[in-house]
C-alpha positions in Angstrom: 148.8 94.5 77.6 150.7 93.2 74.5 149.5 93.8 71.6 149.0 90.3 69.7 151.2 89.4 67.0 150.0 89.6 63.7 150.7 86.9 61.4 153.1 87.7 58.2 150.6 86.0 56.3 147.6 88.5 57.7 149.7 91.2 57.3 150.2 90.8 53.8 146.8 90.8 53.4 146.1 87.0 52.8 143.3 85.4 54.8 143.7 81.6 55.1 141.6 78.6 56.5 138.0 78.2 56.5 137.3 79.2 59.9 139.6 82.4 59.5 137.6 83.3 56.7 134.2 82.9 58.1 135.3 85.1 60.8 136.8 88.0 58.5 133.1 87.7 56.5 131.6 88.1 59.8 133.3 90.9 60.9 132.5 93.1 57.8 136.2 92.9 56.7 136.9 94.2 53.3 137.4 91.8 51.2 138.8 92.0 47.8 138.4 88.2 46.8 138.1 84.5 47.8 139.4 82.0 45.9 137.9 77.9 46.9 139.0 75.1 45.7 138.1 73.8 42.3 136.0 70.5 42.9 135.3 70.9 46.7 131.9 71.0 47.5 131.4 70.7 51.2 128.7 72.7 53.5 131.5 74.8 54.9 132.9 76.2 51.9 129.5 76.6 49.9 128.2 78.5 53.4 131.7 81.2 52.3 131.0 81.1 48.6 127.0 82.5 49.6 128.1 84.8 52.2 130.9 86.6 50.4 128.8 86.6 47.1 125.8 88.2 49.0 128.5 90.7 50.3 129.8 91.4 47.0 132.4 89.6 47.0 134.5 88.5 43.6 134.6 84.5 44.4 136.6 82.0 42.2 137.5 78.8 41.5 141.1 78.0 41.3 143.1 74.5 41.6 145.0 73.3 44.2 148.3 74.2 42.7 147.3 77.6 42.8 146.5 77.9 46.2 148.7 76.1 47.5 151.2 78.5 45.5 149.4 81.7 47.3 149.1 80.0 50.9 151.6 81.3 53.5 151.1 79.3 56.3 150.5 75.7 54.1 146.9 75.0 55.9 144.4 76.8 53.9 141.8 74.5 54.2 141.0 75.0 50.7 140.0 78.7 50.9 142.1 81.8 50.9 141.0 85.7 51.0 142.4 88.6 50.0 141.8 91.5 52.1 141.1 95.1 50.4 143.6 97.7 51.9 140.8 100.1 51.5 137.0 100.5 50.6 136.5 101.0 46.9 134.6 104.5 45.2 132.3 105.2 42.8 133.0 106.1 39.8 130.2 109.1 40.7 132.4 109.9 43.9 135.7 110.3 41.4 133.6 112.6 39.3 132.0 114.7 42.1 136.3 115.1 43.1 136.7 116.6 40.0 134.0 118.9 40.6 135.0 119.7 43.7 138.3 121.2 42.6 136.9 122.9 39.5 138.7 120.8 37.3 138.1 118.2 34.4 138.1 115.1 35.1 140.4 113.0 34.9 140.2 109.2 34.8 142.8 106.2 34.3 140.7 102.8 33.2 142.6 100.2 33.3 141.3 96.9 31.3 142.2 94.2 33.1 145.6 94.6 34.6 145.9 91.2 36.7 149.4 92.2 37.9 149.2 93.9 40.7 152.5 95.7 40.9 151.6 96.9 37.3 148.2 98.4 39.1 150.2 99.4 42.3 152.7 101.7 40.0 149.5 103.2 37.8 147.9 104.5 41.5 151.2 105.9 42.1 151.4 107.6 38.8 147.7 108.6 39.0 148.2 110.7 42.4 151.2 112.3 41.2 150.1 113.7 38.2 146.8 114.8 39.9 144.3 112.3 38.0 140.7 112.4 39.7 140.7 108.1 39.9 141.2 105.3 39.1 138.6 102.3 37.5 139.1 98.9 37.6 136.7 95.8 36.2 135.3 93.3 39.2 136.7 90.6 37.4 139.8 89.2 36.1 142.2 92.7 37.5 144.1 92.9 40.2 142.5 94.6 43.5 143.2 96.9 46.2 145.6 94.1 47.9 148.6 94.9 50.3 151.1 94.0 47.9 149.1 96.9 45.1 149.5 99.2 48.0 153.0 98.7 48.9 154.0 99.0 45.4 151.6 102.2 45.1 154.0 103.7 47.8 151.0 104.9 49.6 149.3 106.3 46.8 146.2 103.9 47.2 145.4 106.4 50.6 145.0 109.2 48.5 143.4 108.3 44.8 140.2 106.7 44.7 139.7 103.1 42.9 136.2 102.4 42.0 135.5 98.7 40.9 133.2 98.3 37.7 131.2 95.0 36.6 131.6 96.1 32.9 133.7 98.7 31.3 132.3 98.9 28.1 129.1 100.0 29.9 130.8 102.7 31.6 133.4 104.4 29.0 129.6 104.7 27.2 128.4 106.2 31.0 131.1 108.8 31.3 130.6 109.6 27.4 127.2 110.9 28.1 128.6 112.7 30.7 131.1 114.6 28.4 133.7 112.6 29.3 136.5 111.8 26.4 137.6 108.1 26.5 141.4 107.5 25.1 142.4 104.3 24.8 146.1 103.4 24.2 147.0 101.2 21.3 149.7 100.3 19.7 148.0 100.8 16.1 145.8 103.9 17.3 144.8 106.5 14.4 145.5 109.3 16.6 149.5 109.8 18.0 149.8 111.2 21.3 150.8 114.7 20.4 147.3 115.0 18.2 145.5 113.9 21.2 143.5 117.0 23.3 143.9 115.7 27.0 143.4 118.7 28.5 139.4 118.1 28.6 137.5 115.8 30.5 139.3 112.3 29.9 139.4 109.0 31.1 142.6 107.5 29.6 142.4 103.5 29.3 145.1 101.4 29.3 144.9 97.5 28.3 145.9 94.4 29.9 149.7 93.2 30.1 149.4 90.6 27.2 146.9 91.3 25.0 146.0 94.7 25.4 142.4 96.5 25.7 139.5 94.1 24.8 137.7 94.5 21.8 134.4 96.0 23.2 136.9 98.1 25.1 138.3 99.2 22.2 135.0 99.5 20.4 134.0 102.4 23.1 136.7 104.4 23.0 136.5 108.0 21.2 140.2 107.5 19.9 143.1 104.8 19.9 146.1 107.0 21.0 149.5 105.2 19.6 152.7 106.5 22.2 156.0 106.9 19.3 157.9 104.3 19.3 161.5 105.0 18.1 163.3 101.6 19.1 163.2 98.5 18.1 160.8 96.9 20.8 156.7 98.0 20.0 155.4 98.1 23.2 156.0 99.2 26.6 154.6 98.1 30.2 151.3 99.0 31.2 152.2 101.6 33.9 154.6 103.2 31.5 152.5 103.5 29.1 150.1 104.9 31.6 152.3 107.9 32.6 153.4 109.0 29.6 149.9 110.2 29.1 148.9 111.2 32.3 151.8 113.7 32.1 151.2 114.9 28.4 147.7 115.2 29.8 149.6 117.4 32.5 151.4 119.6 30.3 148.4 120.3 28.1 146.7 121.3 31.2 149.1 123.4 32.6 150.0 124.7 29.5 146.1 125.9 28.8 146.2 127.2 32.4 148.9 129.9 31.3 147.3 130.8 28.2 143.8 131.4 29.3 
C-alpha cells in the first residue's frame, strides 16, 4: 500500500484550514499554536479557539496579512496551526535530569526569543555543552516548530524544553531551590570571568531587540556583561548564549580536576 503523500505544508509543521485543524485538535496532535483571524467571529472558528484553549493551547489573533504571509497552500480558511515537534517538560523533569546525573543544574531561560532559528541554535548549543534544559515563556517565544528543530540539527530530540506562563515567577521558583539565576546584559555589574557558573545555574538570555524584560531582570541574582572589544555592543542571542554555556563548561570541568 503506498504510503500517502504528505503535504510540504504539513510537513513543515503548519496546519492549515479550519476543518484540517479541527481534525489535528481531535486527534490529540501537539500543538504549539493557532493563530485566527483578527475580526472573524464565526461558530467554526470560536468552536477551535475553545477547544485548543481547553487543551492548552497558546491561541492568537493576527491579521490577514500575517496569515496569509505564513499559509503555504493560500486556503487557510482563516486559521493556521503550528504543530509542536515534540511534547514540552517540566521544569521539575529538567531538574530531576540533573539529579539524575549527579550534577548541578543547569538551565538556559530564554526571555522571549520570537525567532525561531535564534531558539533552534540555543537547543543546539544547550545539548552540546551538556545543559540540563531549556525554558521558554507560553507567550510571545518561539516554540518547538519544525523549522526550531531543523535549525537545532536534532538537538530538540535530546534536551528538554519546558514552556512557562511567567518567568519571573519561576527564576524566583528555582531560587528557592538553590538555583543561581544569571542573566546576560550588556550593562551587567558582574563580567563574565567574575561569574561562578560552575553551581547550580540557570543562565537567561533576553529577547533579540530589547533584551530581558524588566521583571526579568529584576529576578536575576546577577547581570553578567560578555567583553566587548569591537566596535559593535551586542551580539545575537544564541551567541551570546554559548559563550556562557561553555565558560560555565570550563569552570565545571576545571572544578572536576581540582577536587
Amino acid at each position: 500500500m503506498d504510503e500517502r503523500k504528505i503535504p510540504a505544508s504539513e510537513a513543515d509543521g503548519i496546519i492549515e484550514g479550519r476543518n484540517a485543524v479541527i481534525e489535528a485538535l481531535r486527534a490529540g496532535t501537539a500543538i504549539d499554536k493557532i493563530y485566527l483571524q483578527k475580526g472573524e467571529t464565526d461558530r467554526t472558528l470560536g468552536h477551535i479557539a475553545s477547544k485548543a484553549r481547553a487543551a492548552g493551547t497558546v491561541v492568537v489573533e493576527a491579521d490577514k496579512r500575517k496569515l496569509d504571509a505564513m499559509s503555504r497552500t493560500h486556503a487557510h480558511q482563516g486559521v493556521i496551526a503550528l504543530a509542536s515537534v515534540r511534547e514540552y517538560a517540566t521544569v521539575d523533569d529538567i531538574l530531576q535530569a540533573a539529579a539524575d546525573k549527579g550534577e548541578p543544574p543547569l538551565l538556559v531561560v530564554c526571555d522571549e526569543l520570537s525567532d525561531p532559528h535564534n531558539l533552534g541554535a540555543v537547543i543546539r548549543t544547550a545539548e552540546c555543552a551538556g545543559a540540563h534544559g531549556v525554558v521558554i515563556p507560553k507567550r510571545r517565544s518561539a516554540g518547538l516548530t519544525a523549522v526550531v528543530a531543523k535549525t537545532s540539527a536534532g538537538a530538540v530530540s535530546h534536551v528538554p524544553v519546558a514552556r512557562v506562563p511567567n518567568l519571573p515567577a519561576l527564576l524566583n521558583d528555582l531560587k528557592k531551590r538553590g538555583v543561581w539565576i544569571f542573566g546576560t546584559a550588556a550593562n551587567g555589574t558582574t563580567s563574565l570571568y567574575d561569574a561562578d557558573l560552575k553551581g547550580p545555574a540557570a543562565i537567561v538570555i533576553g529577547s533579540e531587540g530589547d533584551g530581558m524584560s524588566r521583571l526579568v531582570t529584576e529576578s536575576c541574582d546577577f547581570l553578567v556583561s560578555i567583553p566587548m572589544r569591537g566596535k559593535l555592543n551586542s551580539l545575537n542571542a544564541s551567541a551570546a548564549a554559548a559563550i556562557l554555556l561553555y565558560e560555565s563548561v570550563r569552570q565545571r570541568l576545571l572544578f572536576l580536576k581540582e577536587k
